[in-house]
C-alpha positions as CSV (number, residue, x, y, z in Angstrom):
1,X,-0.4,-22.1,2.6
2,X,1.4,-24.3,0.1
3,X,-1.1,-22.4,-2.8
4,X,-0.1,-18.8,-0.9
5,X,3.7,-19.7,-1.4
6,X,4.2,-21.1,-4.8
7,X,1.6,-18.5,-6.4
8,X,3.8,-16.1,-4.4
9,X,6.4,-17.1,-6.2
10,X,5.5,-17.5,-9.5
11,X,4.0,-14.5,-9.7
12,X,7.1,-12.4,-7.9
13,X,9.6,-14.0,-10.6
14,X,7.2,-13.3,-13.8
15,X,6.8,-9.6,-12.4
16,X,10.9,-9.2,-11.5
17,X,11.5,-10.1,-15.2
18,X,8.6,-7.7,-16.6
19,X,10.4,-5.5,-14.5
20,X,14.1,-5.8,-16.0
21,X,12.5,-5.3,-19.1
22,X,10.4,-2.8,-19.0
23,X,11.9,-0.2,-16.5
24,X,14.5,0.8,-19.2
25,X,12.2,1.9,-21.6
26,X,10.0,3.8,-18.8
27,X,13.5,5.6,-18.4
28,X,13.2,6.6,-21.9
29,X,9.6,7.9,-21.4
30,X,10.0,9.6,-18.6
31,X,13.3,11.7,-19.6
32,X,10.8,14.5,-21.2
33,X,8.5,14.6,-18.0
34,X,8.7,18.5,-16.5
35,X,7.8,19.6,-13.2
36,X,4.4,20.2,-13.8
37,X,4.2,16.5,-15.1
38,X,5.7,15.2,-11.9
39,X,3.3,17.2,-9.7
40,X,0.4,16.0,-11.9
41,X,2.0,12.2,-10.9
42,X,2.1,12.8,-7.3
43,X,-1.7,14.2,-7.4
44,X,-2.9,11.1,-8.9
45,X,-0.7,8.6,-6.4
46,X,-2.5,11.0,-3.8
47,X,-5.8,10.9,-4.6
48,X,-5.6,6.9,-5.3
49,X,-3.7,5.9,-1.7
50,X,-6.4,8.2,-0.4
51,X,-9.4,6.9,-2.0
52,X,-8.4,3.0,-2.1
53,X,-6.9,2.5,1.0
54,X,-9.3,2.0,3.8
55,X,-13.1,2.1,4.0
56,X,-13.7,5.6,3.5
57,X,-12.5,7.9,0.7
58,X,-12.7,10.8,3.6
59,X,-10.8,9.2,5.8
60,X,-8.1,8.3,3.0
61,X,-7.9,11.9,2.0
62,X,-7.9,13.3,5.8
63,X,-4.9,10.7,6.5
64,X,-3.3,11.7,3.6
65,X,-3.4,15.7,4.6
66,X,-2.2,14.9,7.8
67,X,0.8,13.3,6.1
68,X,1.2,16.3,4.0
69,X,1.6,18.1,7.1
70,X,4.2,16.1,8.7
71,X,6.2,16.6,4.9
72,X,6.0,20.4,5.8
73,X,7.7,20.4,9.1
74,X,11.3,21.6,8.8
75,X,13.0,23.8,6.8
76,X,11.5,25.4,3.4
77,X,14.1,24.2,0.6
78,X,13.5,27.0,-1.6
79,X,13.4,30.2,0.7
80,X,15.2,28.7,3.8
81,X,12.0,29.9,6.1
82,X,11.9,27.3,9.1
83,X,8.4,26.0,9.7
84,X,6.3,24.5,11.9
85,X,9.1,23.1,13.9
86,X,7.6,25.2,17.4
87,X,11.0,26.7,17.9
88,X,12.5,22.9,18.5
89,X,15.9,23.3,16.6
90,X,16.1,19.7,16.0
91,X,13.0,19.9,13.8
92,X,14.7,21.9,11.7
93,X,15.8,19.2,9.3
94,X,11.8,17.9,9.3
95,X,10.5,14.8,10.6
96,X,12.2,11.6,9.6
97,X,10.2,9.1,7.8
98,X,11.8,6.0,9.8
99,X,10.3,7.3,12.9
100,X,6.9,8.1,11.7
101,X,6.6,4.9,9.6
102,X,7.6,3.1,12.6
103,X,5.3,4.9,14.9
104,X,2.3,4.3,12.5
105,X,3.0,0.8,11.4
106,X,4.6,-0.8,14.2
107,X,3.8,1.2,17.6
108,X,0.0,1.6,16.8
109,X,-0.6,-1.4,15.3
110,X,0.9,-3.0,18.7
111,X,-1.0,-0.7,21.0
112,X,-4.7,-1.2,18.8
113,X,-4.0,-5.2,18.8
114,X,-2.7,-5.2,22.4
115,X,-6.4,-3.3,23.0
116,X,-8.5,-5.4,21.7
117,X,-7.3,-8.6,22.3
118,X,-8.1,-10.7,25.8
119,X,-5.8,-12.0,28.0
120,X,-4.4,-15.5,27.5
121,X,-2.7,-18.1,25.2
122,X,-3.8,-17.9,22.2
123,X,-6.0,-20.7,20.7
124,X,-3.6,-22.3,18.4
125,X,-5.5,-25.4,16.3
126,X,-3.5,-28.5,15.8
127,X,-4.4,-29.8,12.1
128,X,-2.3,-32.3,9.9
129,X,-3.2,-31.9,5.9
130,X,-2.0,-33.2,2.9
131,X,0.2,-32.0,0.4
132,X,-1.5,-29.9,-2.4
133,X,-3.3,-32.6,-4.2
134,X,-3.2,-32.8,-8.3
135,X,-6.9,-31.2,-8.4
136,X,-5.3,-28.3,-6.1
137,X,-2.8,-27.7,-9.0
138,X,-5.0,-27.2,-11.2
139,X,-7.8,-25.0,-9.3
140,X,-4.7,-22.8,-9.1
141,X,-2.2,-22.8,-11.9
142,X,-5.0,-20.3,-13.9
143,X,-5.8,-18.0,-11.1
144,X,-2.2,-17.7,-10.2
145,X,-1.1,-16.7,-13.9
146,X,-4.5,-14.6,-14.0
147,X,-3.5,-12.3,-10.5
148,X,-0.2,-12.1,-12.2
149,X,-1.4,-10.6,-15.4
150,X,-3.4,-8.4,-13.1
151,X,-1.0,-7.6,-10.4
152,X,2.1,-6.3,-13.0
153,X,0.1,-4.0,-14.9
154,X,-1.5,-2.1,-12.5
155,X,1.1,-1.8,-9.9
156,X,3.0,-0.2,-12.7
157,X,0.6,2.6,-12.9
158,X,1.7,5.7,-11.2
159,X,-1.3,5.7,-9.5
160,X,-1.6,1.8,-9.3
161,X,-0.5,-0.2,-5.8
162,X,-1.0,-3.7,-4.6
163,X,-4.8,-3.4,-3.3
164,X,-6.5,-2.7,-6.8
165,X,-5.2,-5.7,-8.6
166,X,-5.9,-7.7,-5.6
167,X,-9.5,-7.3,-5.1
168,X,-9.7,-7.3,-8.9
169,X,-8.4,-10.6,-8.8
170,X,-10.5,-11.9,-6.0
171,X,-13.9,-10.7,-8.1
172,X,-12.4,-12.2,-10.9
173,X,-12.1,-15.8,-9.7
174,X,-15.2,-15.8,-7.9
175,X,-16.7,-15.3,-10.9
176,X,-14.8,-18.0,-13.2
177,X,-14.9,-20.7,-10.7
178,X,-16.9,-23.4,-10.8
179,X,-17.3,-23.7,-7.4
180,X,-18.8,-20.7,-6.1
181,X,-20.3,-22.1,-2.7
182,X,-16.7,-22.5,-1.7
183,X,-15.8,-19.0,-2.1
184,X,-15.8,-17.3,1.9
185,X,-15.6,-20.8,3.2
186,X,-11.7,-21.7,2.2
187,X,-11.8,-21.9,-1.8
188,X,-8.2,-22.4,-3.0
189,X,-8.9,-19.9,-5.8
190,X,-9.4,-17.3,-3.5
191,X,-6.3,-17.7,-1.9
192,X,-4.3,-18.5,-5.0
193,X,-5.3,-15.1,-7.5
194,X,-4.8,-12.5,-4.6
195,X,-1.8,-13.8,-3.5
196,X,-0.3,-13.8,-7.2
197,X,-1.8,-10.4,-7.5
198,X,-0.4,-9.0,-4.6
199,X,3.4,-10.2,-5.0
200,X,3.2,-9.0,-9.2
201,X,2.4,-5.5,-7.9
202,X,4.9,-5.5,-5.1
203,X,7.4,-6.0,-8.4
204,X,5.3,-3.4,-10.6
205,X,5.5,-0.9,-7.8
206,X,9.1,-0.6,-8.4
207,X,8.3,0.8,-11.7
208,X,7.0,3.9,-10.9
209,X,9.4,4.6,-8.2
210,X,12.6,4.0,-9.5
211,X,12.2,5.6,-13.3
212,X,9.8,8.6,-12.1
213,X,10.9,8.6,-8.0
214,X,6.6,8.4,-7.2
215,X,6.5,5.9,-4.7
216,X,2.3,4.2,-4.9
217,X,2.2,2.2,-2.2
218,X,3.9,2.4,1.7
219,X,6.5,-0.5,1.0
220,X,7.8,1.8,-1.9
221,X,7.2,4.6,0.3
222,X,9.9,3.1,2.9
223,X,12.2,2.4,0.0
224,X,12.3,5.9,-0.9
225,X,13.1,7.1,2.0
226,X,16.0,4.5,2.5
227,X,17.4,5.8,-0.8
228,X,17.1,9.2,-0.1
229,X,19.0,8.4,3.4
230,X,22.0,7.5,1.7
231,X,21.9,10.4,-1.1
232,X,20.3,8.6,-3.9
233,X,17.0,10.7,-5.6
234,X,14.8,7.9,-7.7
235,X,14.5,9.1,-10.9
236,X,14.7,9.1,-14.7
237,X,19.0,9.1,-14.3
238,X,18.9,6.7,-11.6
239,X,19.4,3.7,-14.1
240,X,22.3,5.6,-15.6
241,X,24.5,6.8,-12.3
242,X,23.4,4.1,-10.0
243,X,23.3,0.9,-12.4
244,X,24.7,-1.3,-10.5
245,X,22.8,-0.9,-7.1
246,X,19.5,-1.1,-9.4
247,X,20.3,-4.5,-11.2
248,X,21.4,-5.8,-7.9
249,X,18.4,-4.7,-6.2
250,X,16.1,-6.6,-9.1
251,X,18.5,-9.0,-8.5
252,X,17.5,-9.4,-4.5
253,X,13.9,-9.4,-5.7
254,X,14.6,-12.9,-7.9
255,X,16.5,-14.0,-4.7
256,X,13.8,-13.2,-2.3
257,X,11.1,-14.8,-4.3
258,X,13.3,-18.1,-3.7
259,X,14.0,-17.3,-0.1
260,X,10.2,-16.8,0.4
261,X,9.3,-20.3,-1.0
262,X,12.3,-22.0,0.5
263,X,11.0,-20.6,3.8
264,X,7.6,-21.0,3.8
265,X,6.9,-24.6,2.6
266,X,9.0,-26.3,4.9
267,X,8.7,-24.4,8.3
268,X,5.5,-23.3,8.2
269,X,4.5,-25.1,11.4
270,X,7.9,-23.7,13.3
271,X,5.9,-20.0,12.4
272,X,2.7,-20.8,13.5
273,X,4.4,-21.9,16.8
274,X,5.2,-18.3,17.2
275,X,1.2,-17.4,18.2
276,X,2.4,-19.5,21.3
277,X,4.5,-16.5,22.9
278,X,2.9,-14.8,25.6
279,X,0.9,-11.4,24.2
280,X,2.6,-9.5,26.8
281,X,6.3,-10.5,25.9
282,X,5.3,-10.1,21.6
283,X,4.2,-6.6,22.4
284,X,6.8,-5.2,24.9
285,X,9.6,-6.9,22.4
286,X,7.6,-5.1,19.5
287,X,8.0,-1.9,21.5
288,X,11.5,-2.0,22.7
289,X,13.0,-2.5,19.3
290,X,10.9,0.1,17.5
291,X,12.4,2.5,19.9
292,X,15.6,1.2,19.3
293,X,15.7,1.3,15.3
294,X,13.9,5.3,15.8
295,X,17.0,6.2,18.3
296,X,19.6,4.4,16.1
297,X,18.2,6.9,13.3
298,X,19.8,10.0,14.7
299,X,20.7,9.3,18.2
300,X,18.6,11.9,19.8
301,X,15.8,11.2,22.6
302,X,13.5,13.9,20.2
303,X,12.6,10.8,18.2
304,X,11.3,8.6,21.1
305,X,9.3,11.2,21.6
306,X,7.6,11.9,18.4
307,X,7.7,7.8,18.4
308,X,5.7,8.1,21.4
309,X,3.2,11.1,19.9
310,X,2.9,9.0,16.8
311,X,2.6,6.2,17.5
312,X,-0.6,7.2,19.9
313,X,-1.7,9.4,17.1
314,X,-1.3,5.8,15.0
315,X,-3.2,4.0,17.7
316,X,-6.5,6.5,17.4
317,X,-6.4,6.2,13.6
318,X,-6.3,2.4,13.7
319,X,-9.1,2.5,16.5
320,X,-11.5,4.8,14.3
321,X,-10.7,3.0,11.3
322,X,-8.2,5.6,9.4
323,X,-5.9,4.3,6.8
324,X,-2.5,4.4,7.7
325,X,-0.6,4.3,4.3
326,X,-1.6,7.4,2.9
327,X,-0.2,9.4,5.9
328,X,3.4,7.8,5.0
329,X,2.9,8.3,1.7
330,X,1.8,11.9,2.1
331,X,4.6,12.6,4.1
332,X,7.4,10.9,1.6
333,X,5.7,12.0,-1.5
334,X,4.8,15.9,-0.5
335,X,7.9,17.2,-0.5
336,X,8.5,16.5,-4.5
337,X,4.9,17.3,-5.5
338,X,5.2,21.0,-3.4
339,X,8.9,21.7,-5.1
340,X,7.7,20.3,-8.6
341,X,4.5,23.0,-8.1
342,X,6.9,25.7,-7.2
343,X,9.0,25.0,-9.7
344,X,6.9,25.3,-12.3
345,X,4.7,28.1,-11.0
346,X,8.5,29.8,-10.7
347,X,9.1,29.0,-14.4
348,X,5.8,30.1,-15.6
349,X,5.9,32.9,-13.3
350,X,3.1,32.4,-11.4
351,X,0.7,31.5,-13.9
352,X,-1.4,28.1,-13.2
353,X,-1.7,27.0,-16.9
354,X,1.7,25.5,-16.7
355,X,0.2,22.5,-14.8
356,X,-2.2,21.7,-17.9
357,X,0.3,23.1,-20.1
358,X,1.1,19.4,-21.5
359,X,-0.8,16.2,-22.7
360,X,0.8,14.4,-20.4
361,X,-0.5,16.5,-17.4
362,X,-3.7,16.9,-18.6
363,X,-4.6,13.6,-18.9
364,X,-3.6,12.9,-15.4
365,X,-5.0,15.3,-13.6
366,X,-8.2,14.5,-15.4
367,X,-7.5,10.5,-14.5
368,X,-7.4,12.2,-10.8
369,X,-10.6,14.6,-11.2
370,X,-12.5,11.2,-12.5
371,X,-11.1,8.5,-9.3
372,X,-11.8,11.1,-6.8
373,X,-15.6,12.7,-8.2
374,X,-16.2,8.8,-10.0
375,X,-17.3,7.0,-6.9
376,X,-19.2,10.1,-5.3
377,X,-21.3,10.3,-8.5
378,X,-21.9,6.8,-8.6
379,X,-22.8,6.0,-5.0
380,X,-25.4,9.1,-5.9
381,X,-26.9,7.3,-8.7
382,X,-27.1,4.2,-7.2
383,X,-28.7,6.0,-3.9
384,X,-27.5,5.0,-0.7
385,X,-27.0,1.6,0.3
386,X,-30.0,-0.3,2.8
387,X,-28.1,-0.8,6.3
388,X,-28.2,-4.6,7.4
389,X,-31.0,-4.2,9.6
390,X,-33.3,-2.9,6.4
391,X,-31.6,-6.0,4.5
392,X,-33.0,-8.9,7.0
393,X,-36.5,-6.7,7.3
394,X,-36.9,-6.7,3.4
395,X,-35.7,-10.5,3.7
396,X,-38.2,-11.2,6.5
397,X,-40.5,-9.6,4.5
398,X,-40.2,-11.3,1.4
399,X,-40.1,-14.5,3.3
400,X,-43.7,-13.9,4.8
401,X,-44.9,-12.9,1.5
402,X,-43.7,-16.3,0.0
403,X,-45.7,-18.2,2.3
404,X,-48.7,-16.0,2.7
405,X,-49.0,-17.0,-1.5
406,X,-48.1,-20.7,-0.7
407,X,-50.8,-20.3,1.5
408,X,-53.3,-19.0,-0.6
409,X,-52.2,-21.7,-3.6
């Protein structure tokens, strides 16, 4: 935990500072980007959400349509043409992202967890440690710097996120480490790199969305759609007419990084004490204010009912093992790719070179062409994978070999 929290830390204050730097001359950059450069952007933070979130590169992409979808309910901004909305006025003005991202995130995940999980207390395990000794330091000083350097970079990208650098990071220090029979069983490295790498990208995500408006990961995703609730489109001016509400919010980031060690060290055993509330009270009170913070949205009892919808719909995707993120993502993000599109197809007047029309775009869409076909082709060259029950036959097999030839020596 102590590991978690300082690398947290660390990591978070190094990536809020790469981000005061750099974002201004991202701003610079991305003043020349056209529409077809934006919609090339939003195809390659579709097609990475799709492919790395989850298990299944399918079941990123089918998540990520349905999002799409839910972006094209309401009311066409080009033409005015109403669609989708099944004759419900309310509809008119789309979906809202608060009440889908709460029905996803919060209303499944409670009904999937409330599924599978007995009745009972929970098992809570009484254990009384030690401070991070000096050897702890410095098992994770390095891999906390390294998931950093890791985490920044790549959660700049506009196709980048939080779950690349982490799992980069975790390969990475299970190969340096010098104690590689730890690793799956509790090795402080483990826990250190990831963590850095996670809460660098959160920082680097920022990146993307607030000089280009291309959110890459759901937390980005929710703080897109809480900018464009009051008015405010991400975006290469955004530095320029809302100044001081972007400094403040890099500001909140150093502040938060603080908050979160100040919070975690010392009261970590008052917030494990919370797996000692009864299931059934966590669950309704999970419930009851997710219905509250949907109605507060626009006061109208349509919204506990696509809550409801939704948050079954999120329930069956949890249960069959369907990414959740790139369904918000689709949703927030659609909208700009399909106007960017139009718009350029309008400029261009109809013609479908515009979207390779520039470097820029080229190179992305082919960065998109080569995630989404690259693991296909190599799971083909590899061939498929042996399931586990081939695994312990060829390891049975190999065992009675090995002592047939001891055997026989």
């Amino acid at each position: 935990m102590a590991t978690a929290a300082i690398g947290s830390f660390v990591a978070g204050t190094i990536a809020t500072v790469l981000l005061a730097l750099v974002a201004p001359t991202v701003v610079e950059l991305a003043i020349g980007v056209t529409s077809a450069d934006y919609f090339a952007l939003a195809v390659i933070a579709f097609v990475a959400v799709a492919t790395v979130l989850g298990s299944s590169p399918l079941r990123g992409l089918a998540s990520l349509c349905l999002g799409l979808y839910l972006g094209l309910v309401g009311t066409d901004v080009l033409t005015g043409q109403e669609r989708f909305t099944l004759g419900i006025p309310q509809l008119s003005d789309g979906i809202d992202v608060v009440v889908v991202a709460v029905a996803l995130f919060a209303v499944g995940e409670a009904l999937h967890v409330a599924s599978r999980l007995r009745r009972g207390a929970v098992q809570v395990i009484d254990h009384q440690g030690s401070w991070m000794t000096r050897q702890d330091f410095r098992r994770s000083w390095a891999p906390w710097l390294r998931g950093t350097a890791f985490g920044f970079p790549l959660g700049a990208l506009p196709a980048g996120g939080a779950e690349i650098p982490t799992f980069l990071s975790y390969a990475t220090e299970r190969k340096l480490t010098k104690h590689p029979e730890e690793f799956g069983k509790g090795a402080i490295e483990g826990v250190a790199g990831p963590e850095a790498a996670n809460n660098a990208a959160a920082a680097g995500v920022l990146v993307p969305l607030l000089t280009l408006g291309i959110p890459t990961s759901a937390t980005a995703a929710i703080i897109l759609a809480a900018f464009q609730g009051y008015g405010i489109q991400p975006g290469p001016t955004l530095l320029t007419t809302e100044g001081p509400l972007v400094w403040a919010l890099i500001a909140s980031l150093l502040i938060g990084n603080a908050m979160l060690l100040v919070l975690n060290l010392p009261l970590v055993g008052l917030w494990v004490k919370l797996l000692r509330i009864p299931r059934p009270y966590l669950y309704a009170g999970i419930l009851a204010f997710a219905s509250l913070g949907s109605f507060a949205v626009n006061a109208d009892p349509l919204d506990l009912v696509l809550l409801l919808l939704l948050g079954l719909l999120g329930f069956v995707m949890r249960r069959y093992g369907w990414p959740v993120a790139p369904a918000v993502i689709g949703l927030i993000l659609g909208p700009i790719a399909e106007t960017n599109l139009r718009r350029a197809l309008a400029i261009s007047n109809g013609d479908l070179g515009v979207l390779v029309d520039t470097w820029f775009s080229r190179v992305v869409l082919a960065l998109a062409v080569l995630a989404l076909v690259g693991p296909i082709v190599l799971r083909a060259v590899r061939g498929p994978r042996p399931s586990p029950a081939e695994l312990q036959h060829a390891d049975a097999a190999a065992d009675e070999d090995e002592t047939v030839r001891s055997a026989d020596r």
